[in-house]
N, C-alpha and C positions, 0 to 999 in steps of 0.2 A: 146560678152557674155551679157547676158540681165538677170539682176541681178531683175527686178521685174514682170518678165514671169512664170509662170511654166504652170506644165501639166494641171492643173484643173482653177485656181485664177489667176488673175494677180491685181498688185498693182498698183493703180495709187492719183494722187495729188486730193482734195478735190476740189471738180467746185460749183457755184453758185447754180447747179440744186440739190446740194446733201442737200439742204436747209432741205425740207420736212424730208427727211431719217435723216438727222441729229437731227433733231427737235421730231422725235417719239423716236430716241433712248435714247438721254439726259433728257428725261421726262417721259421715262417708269422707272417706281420707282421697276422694279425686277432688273434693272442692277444698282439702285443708291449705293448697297455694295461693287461691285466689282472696280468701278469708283468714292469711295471716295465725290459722291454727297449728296446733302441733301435738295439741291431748286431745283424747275422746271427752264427752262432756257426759256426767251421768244425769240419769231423768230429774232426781233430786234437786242437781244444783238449776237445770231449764227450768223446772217446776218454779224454783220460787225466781229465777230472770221473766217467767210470765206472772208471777204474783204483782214483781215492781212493771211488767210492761203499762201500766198505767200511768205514771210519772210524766211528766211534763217534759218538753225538749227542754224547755229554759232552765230546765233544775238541773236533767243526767246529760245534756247535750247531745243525745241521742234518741234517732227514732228509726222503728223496726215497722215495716207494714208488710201484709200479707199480699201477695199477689194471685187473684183468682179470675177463672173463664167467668167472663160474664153468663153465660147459658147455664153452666149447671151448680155455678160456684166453688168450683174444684180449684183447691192450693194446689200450685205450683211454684212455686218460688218467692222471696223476699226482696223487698227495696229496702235500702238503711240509708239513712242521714244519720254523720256520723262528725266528730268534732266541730258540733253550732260555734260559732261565736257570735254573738248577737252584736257584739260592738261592732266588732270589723266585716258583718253583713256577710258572712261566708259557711259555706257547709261542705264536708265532703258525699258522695255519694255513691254507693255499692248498689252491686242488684246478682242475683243467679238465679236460672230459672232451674231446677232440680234435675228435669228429668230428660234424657236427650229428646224425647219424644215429643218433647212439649217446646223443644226449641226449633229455631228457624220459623216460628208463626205468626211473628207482630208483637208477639205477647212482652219482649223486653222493652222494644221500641214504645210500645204504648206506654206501660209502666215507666219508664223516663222519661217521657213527657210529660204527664201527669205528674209525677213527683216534682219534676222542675217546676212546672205551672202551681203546685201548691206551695213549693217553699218561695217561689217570688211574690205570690200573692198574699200568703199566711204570716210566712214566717218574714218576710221581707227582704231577703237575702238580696245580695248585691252579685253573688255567683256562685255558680257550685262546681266541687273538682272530684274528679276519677284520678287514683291511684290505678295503673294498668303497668303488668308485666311486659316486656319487650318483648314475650314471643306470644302472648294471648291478640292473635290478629282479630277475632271475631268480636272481640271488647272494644278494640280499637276502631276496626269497620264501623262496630255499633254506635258506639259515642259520637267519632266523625261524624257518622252522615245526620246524629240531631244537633249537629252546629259546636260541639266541642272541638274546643282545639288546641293543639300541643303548646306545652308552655315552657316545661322543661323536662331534663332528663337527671333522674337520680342514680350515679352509675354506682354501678355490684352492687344494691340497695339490697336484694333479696337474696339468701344462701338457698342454691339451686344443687339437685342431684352433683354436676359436676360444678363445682364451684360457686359463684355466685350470677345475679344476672340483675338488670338496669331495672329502673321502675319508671314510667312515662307519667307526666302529671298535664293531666287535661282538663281545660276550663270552659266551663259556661259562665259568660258577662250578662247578665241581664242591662239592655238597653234601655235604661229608664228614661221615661217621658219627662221633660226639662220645665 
């Protein structure tokens, strides 16, 4: 069973050569809302966050995988699990696909399923949650329809052009077999 294959994307670990792809997406200031950023990142300091992307979740609590078309192996976007706890069986989880182009295809929806299926199966997680903006509908649409669901809301969480705005926290229960 090949837990980071599917029909369309497959998932793989961050390589050296993802320097560039990494380095446009961490410094395009339209995903700096969704990723919690506020500085550009220079190639320097990515260079060596892909030296440690080799590190174990159970050490940095974190993991970064690369999302690519099955057919020609083209990056487009990343999944992150991101605060493991291994005790308390829980992960959070992010995803953005880069380029508008490459969105509306399957290509997130596969990759969230697949990263769900390998962190209930690998990592053994008991559920994983989205942090989602209150006006990011296509995050929401997307999580909803693979079985997340609203759990709570964190209001003015994030400072917004005018003011501040909510953050939705959405979960997946993995149904363990008894």
């Amino acid at each position: 069973m090949k837990t980071l294959q599917g029909e369309i994307i497959l998932l793989r670990a961050l390589e050296h050569s993802d320097l560039d792809f990494l380095y446009k997406l961490e410094n395009d200031e339209s995903v700096w809302e969704v990723s919690n950023t506020s500085t550009p990142y220079s190639k320097y300091v990515l260079k060596q966050y892909l030296d440690n992307a080799h590190r174990d979740i159970y050490d940095v609590k974190q993991l970064r995988l690369v999302i690519c078309t099955s057919t020609d192996k083209k990056a487009i976007g990343f999944v992150d699990l991101f605060d493991f706890e291994p005790k308390h069986r829980r992960v959070g989880v992010g995803i953005v696909i880069f380029s508008e182009t490459d969105r509306n295809k399957g290509y997130a929806s596969e990759a969230l399923q697949l990263i769900s299926k390998y962190a209930f199966t690998h990592l053994k997680v008991h559920q994983l949650y989205a942090n989602i903006s209150e006006d990011n509908n296509v995050s929401i649409q997307l999580f909803e329809k693979l079985g997340y669901t609203l759990s709570g809301t964190k209001k003015d969480w994030l400072t917004a052009a005018k003011g501040f705005k909510s953050e939705l926290l959405y979960q997946l229960i993995h149904e363990e077999e008894s």
